[in-house]
C-alpha positions as CSV (number, residue, x, y, z in Angstrom):
1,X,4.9,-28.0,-19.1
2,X,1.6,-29.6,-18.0
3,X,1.6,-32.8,-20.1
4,X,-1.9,-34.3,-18.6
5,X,-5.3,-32.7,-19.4
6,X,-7.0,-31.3,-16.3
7,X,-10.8,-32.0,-17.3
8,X,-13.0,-34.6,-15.8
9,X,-12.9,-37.8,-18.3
10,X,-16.2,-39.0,-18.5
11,X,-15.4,-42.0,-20.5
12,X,-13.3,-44.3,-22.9
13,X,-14.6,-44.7,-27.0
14,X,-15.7,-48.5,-27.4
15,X,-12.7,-48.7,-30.1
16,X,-10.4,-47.5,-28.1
17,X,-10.9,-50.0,-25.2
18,X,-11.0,-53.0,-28.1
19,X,-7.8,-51.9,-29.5
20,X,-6.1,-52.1,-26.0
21,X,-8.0,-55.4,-25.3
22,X,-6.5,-56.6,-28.5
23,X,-3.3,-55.5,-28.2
24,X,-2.9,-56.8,-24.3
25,X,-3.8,-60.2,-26.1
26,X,-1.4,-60.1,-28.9
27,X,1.2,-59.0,-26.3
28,X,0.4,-62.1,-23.8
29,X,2.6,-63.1,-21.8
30,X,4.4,-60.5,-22.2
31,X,3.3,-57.0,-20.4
32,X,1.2,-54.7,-22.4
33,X,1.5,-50.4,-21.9
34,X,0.3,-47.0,-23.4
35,X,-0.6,-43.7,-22.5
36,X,-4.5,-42.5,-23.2
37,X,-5.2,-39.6,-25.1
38,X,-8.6,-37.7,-25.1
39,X,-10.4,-35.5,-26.9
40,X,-13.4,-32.8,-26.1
41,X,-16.7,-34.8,-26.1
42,X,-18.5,-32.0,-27.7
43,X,-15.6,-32.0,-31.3
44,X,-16.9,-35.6,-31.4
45,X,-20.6,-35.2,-31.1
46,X,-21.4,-35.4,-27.9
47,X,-23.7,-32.9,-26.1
48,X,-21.7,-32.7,-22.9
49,X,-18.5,-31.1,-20.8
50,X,-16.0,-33.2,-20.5
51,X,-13.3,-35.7,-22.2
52,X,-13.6,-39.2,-23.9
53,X,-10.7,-40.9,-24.4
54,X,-10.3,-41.8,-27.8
55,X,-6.6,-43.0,-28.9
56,X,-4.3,-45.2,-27.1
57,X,-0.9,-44.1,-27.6
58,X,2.2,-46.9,-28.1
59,X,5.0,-44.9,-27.4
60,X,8.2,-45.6,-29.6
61,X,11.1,-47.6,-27.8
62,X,8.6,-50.0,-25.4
63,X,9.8,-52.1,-24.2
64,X,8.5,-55.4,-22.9
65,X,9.0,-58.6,-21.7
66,X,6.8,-61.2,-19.3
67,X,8.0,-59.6,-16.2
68,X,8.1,-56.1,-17.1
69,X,7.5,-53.3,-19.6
70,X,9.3,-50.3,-19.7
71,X,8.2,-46.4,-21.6
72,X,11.5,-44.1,-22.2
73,X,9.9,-41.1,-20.9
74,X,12.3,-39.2,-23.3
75,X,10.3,-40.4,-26.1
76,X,6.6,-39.2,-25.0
77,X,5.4,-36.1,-27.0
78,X,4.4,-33.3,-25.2
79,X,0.6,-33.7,-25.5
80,X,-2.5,-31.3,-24.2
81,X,-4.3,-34.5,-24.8
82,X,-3.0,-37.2,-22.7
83,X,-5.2,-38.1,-19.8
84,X,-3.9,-41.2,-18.1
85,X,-2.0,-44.5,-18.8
86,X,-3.3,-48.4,-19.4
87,X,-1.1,-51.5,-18.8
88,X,-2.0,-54.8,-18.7
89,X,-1.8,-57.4,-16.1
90,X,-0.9,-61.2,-17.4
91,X,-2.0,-62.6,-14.2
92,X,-5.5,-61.2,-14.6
93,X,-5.6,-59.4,-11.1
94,X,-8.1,-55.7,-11.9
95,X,-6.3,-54.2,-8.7
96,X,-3.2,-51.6,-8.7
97,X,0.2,-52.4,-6.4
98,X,1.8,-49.8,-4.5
99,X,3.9,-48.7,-7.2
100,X,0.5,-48.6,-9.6
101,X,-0.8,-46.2,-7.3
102,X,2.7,-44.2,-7.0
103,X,2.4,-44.3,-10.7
104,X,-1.1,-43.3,-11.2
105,X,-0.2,-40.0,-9.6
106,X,0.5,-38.4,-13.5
107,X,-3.1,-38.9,-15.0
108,X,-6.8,-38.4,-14.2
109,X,-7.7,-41.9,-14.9
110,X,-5.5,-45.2,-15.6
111,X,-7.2,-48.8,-17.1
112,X,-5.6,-51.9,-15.9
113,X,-6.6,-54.9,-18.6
114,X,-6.1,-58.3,-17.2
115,X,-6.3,-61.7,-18.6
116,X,-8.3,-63.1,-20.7
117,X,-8.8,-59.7,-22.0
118,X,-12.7,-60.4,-22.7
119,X,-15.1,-57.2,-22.7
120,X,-15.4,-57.1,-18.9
121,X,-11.6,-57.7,-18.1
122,X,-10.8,-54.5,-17.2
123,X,-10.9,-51.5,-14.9
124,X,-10.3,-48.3,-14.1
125,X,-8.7,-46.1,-11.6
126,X,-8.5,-42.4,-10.3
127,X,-4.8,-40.6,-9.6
128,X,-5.0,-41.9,-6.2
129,X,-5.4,-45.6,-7.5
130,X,-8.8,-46.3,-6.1
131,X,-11.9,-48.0,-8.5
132,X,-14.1,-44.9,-10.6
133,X,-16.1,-45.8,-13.2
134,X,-15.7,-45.2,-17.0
135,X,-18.5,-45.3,-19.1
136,X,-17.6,-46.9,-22.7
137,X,-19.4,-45.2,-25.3
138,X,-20.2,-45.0,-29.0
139,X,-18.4,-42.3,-30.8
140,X,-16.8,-41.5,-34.2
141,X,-13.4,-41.1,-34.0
142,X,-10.9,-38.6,-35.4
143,X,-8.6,-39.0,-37.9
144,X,-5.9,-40.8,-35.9
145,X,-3.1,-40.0,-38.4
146,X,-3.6,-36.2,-37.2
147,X,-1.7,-37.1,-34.0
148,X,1.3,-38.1,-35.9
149,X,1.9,-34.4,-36.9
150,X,5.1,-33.5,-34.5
151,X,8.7,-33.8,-34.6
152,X,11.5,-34.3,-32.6
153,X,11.3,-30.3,-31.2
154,X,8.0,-31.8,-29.4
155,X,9.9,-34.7,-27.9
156,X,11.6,-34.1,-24.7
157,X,15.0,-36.1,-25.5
158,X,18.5,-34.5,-24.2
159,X,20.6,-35.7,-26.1
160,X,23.4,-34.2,-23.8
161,X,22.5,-37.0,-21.3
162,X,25.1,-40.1,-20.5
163,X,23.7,-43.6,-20.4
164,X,24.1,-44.0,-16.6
165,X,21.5,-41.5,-16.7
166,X,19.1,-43.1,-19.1
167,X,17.7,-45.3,-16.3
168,X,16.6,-42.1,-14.8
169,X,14.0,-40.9,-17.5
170,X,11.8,-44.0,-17.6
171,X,8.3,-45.1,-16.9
172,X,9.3,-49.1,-15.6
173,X,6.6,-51.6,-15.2
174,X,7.6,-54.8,-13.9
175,X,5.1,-57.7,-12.9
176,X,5.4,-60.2,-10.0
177,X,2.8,-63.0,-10.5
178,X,2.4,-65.3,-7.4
179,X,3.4,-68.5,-7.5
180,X,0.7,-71.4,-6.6
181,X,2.5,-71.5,-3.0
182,X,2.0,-67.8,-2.0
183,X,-0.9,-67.1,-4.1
184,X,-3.2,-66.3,-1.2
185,X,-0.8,-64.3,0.4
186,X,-0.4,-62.4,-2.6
187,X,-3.7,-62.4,-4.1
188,X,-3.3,-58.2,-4.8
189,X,0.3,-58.7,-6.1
190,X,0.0,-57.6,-9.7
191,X,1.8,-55.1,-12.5
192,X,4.4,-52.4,-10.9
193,X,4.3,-49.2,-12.6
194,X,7.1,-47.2,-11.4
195,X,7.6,-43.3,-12.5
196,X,11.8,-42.3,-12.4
197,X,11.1,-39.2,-14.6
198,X,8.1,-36.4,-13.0
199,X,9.3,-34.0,-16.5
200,X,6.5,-31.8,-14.8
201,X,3.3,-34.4,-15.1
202,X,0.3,-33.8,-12.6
């Protein structure tokens, strides 16, 4: 099953981007992750073809810690709506690693938030991990409690599988943040996202 969306995202909702602002924030130091979920921009009043991205989507299980968060891949619905991915960066570097980009492979677009997390700390990124814009606009929002309407049948969990295998079916982030000595060295050294689990994303 396709889980991303496959139409051009032509921006992010301004409440949206606060929440995830807010909740990097309130997660500092620690790492902060979600997936971004999108809806038509014409069902939300805007005259145009396209998707806004309108919810940011915790999924159940994170887990983080200052070096690293981590997304059990088991545990992310199967959603026509999902568009991309947004993790934050403690060390406030706006540029994807290797791994990022490896990552940003399952998505149309993918927000890295860094410290201090103020309006402008942010940016965003295509699948292939280079800089696109994202306009941030004004829109009523759904009724984020309809999301919540699925069960376990739309969770891909096997419950068959042994816990040496568990390792395989997550969605790890880890962090290295350069030290004062080999900070110029590493100046681009920021979040990992590594994908163990493709479960058919594009």
């Amino acid at each position: 099953m396709r889980l991303f969306r496959s139409s051009a995202v032509l921006g992010i909702a301004s409440d949206a981007l606060e929440f995830a602002r807010e909740a990097s924030e309130e997660a500092h130091p620690n790492e902060y992750m979600g997936l971004l979920r999108g809806e038509d921009a014409r069902r939300i009043g805007l005259d145009r073809s396209g998707t806004v991205i309108t919810e940011v989507l915790i999924v159940p299980g994170t887990q983080s810690t200052p070096t690293s968060a981590t997304i059990d891949s088991n545990m992310v619905p199967n959603d026509r709506h999902a568009v991309g991915s947004i993790h934050s960066h403690p060390n406030g570097v706006l540029k994807p690693s290797d791994t990022d980009r490896n990552a940003f492979g399952k998505g149309r677009v993918h927000i890295i938030i860094g410290h201090p997390y103020e309006v402008t700390d942010w940016a965003a990124f295509d699948q292939h991990g280079d800089r696109r814009s994202l306009e941030v606009v004004d829109v009523d929002l759904p009724d984020p409690e309809a999301f919540f309407d699925f069960d376990e049948t739309d969770l891909d969990i096997d419950h068959t599988k042994q816990s040496g295998d568990e390792e395989q079916s997550r969605w790890d982030v880890e962090m290295d943040t350069p030290t004062q000595s080999n900070q110029q060295s590493n100046q681009n050294t920021d979040t990992d996202m590594q994908t163990d689990d493709d479960r058919g994303w594009r």
